[in-house]
C-alpha atoms as a printed R data frame, in Angstrom:
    type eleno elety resid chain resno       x       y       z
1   ATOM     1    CA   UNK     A     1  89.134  92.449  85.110
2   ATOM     2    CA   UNK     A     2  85.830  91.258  86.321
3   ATOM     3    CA   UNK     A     3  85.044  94.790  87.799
4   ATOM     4    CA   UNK     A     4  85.870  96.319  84.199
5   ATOM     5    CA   UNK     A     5  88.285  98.871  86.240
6   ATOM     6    CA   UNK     A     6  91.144  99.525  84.669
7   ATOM     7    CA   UNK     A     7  92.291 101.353  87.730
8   ATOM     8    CA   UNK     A     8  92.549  98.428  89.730
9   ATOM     9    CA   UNK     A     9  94.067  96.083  86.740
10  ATOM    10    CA   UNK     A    10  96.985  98.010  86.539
11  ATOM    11    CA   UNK     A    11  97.751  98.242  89.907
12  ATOM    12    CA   UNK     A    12  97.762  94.484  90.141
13  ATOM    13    CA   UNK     A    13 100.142  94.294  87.188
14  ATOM    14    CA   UNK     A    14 102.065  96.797  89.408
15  ATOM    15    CA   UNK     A    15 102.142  94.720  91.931
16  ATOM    16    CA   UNK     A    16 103.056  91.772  89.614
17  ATOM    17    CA   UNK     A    17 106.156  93.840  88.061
18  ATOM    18    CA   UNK     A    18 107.433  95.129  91.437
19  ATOM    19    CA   UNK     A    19 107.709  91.537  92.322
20  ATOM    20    CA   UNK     A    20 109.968  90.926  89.326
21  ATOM    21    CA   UNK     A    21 112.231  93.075  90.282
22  ATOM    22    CA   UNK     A    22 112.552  91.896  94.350
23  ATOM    23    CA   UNK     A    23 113.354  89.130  93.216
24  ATOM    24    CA   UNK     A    24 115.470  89.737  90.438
25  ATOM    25    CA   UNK     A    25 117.866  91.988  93.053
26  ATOM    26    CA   UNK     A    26 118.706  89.079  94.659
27  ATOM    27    CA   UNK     A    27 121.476  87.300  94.632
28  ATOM    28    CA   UNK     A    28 119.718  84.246  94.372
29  ATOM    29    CA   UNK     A    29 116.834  85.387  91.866
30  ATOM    30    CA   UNK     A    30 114.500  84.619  94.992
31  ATOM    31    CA   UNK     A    31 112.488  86.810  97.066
32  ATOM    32    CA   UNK     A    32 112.584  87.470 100.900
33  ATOM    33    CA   UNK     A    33 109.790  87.345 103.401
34  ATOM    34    CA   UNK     A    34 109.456  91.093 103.640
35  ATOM    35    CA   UNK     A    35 110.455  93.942 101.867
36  ATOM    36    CA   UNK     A    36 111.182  97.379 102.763
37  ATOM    37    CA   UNK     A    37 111.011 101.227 100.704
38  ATOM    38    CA   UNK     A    38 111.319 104.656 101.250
39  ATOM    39    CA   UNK     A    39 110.888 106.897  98.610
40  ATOM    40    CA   UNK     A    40 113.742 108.699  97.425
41  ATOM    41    CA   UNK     A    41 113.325 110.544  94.520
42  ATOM    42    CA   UNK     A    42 112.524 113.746  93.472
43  ATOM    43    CA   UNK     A    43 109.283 114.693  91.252
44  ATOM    44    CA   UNK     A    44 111.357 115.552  88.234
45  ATOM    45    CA   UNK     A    45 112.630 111.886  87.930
46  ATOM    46    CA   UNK     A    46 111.399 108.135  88.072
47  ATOM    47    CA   UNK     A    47 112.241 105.931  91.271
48  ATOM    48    CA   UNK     A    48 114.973 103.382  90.879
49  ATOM    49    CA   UNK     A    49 113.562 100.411  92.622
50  ATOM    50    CA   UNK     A    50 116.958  98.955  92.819
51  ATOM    51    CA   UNK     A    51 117.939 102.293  95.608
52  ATOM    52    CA   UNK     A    52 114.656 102.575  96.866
53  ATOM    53    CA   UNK     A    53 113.914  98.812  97.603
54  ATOM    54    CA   UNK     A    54 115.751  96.202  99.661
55  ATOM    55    CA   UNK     A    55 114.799  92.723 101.239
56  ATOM    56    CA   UNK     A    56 114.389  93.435 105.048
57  ATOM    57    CA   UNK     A    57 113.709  89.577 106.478
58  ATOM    58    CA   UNK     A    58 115.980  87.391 103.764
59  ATOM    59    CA   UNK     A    59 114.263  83.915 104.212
60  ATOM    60    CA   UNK     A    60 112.275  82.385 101.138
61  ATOM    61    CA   UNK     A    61 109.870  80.216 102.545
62  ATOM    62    CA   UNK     A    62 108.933  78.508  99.178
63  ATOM    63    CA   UNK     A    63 105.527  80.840  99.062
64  ATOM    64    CA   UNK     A    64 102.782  80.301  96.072
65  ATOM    65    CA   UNK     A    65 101.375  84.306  96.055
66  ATOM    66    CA   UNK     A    66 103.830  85.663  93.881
67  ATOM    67    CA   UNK     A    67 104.241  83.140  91.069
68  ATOM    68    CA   UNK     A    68 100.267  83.029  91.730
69  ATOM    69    CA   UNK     A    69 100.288  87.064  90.977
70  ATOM    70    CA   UNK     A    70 102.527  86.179  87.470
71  ATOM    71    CA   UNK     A    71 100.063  83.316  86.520
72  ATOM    72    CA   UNK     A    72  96.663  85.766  86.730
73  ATOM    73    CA   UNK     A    73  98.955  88.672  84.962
74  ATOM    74    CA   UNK     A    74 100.079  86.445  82.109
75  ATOM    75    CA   UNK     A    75  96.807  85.361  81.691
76  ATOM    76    CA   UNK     A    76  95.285  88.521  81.995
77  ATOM    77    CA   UNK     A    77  97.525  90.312  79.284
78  ATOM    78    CA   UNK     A    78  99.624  87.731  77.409
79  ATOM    79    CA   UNK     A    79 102.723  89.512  78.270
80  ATOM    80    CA   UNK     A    80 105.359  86.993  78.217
81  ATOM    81    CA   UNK     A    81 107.649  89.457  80.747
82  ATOM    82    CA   UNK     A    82 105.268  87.365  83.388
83  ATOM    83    CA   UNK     A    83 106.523  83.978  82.108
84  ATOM    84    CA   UNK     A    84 110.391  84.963  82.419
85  ATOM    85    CA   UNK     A    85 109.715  86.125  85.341
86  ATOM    86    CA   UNK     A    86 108.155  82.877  86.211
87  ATOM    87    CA   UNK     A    87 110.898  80.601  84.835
88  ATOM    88    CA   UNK     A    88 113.142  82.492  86.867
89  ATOM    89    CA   UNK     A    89 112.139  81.882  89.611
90  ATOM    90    CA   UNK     A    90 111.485  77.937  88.872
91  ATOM    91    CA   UNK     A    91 115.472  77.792  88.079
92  ATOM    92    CA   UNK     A    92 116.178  80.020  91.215
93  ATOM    93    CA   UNK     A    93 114.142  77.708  93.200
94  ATOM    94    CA   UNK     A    94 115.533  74.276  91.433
95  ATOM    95    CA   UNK     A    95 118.689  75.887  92.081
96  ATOM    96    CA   UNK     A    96 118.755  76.843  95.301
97  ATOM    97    CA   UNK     A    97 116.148  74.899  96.867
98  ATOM    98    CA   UNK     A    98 116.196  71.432  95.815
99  ATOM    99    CA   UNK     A    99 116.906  68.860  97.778
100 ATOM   100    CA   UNK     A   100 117.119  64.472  96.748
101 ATOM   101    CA   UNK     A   101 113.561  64.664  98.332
102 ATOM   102    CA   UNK     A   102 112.106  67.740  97.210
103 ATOM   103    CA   UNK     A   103 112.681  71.426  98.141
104 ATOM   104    CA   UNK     A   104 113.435  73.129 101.185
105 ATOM   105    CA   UNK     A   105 113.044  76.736 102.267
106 ATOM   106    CA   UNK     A   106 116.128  78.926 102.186
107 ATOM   107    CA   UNK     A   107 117.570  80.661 104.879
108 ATOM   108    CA   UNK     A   108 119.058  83.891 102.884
109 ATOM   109    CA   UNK     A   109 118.313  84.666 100.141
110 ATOM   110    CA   UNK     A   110 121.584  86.660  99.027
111 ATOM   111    CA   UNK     A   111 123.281  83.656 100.732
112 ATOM   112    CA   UNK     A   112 124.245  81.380  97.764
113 ATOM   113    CA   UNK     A   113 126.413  79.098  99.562
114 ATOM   114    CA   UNK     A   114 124.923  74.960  99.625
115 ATOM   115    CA   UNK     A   115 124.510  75.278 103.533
116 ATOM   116    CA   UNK     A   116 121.555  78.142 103.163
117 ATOM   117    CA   UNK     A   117 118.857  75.442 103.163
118 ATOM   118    CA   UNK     A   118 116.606  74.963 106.310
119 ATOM   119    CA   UNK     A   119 115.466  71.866 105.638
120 ATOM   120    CA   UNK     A   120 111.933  72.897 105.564
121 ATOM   121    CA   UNK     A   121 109.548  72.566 102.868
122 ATOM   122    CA   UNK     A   122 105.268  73.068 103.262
123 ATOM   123    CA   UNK     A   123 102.798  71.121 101.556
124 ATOM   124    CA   UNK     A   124 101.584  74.433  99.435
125 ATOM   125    CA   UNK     A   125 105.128  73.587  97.504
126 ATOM   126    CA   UNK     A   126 103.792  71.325  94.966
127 ATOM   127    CA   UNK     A   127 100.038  71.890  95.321
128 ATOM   128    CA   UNK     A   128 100.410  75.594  94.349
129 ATOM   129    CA   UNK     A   129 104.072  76.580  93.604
130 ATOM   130    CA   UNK     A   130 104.762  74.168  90.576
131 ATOM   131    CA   UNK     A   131 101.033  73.849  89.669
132 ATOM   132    CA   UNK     A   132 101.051  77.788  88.837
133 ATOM   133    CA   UNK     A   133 104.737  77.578  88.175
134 ATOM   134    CA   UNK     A   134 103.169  75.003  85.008
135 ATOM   135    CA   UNK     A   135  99.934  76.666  84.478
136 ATOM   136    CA   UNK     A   136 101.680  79.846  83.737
137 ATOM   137    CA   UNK     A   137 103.598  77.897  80.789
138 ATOM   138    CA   UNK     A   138 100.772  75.734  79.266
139 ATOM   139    CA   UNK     A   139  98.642  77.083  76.304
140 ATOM   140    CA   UNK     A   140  95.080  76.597  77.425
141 ATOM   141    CA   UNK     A   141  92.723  77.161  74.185
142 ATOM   142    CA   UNK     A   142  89.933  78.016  75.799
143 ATOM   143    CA   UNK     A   143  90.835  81.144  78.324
144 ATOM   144    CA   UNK     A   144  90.759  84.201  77.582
């Protein structure tokens, strides 16, 4: 946006939508480490990410960039698609994460069983995951 290129502002938001769905196809509404494609389709029809997609290294290591990626696309269009997809992942993590001391990384996430957690959890967790998880949701008068 600060370029003026529309070019490269929708390719971020295509970045930011992409990451909706990875972690929507989870069975945990959380996101692996890495993430593998191949493209699939022919030229006469659109990709379905959910067959051209799939989570190749399943742990979620509690990482800030994504819900970081939602926060700068909500703010940069007011779509409220990037706040869902936010919340989501706040109740995924709450979910599957949280432990009586805080939150801990996640070994699999398409492993919804109790004993997934591994009892790790970084400092980023609440100095960038909730504060963008929150910024995302607050109604700031003066941005734009």
């Amino acid at each position: 946006m600060v370029t003026n290129n529309q070019t490269l502002v929708d390719f971020g938001l295509s970045i930011a939508d992409t990451a909706g769905v990875i972690y929507a196809m989870s069975k945990t509404g959380l996101a692996g480490e890495t993430v593998s494609w191949t493209i699939t389709c022919d030229a006469d029809s659109a990709c379905n990410p959910y067959e051209t997609l799939w989570i190749g290294d399943g742990r979620f290591r509690l990482r800030p960039e994504v819900l970081e990626t939602w926060y700068y696309a909500y703010r940069a269009t007011r779509n409220p698609k990037y706040r869902e997809f936010t919340w989501a992942a706040f109740q995924a993590m709450n979910r599957y994460c949280r432990t009586d001391s805080g939150f801990s990384a996640i070994k699999d996430v398409n492993d919804v069983s109790a004993d997934g957690k591994s009892d790790v959890q970084e400092s980023f967790v609440f100095a960038e995951v909730l504060k963008y998880a929150y910024l995302t949701h607050l109604e700031a008068s003066n941005d734009s």
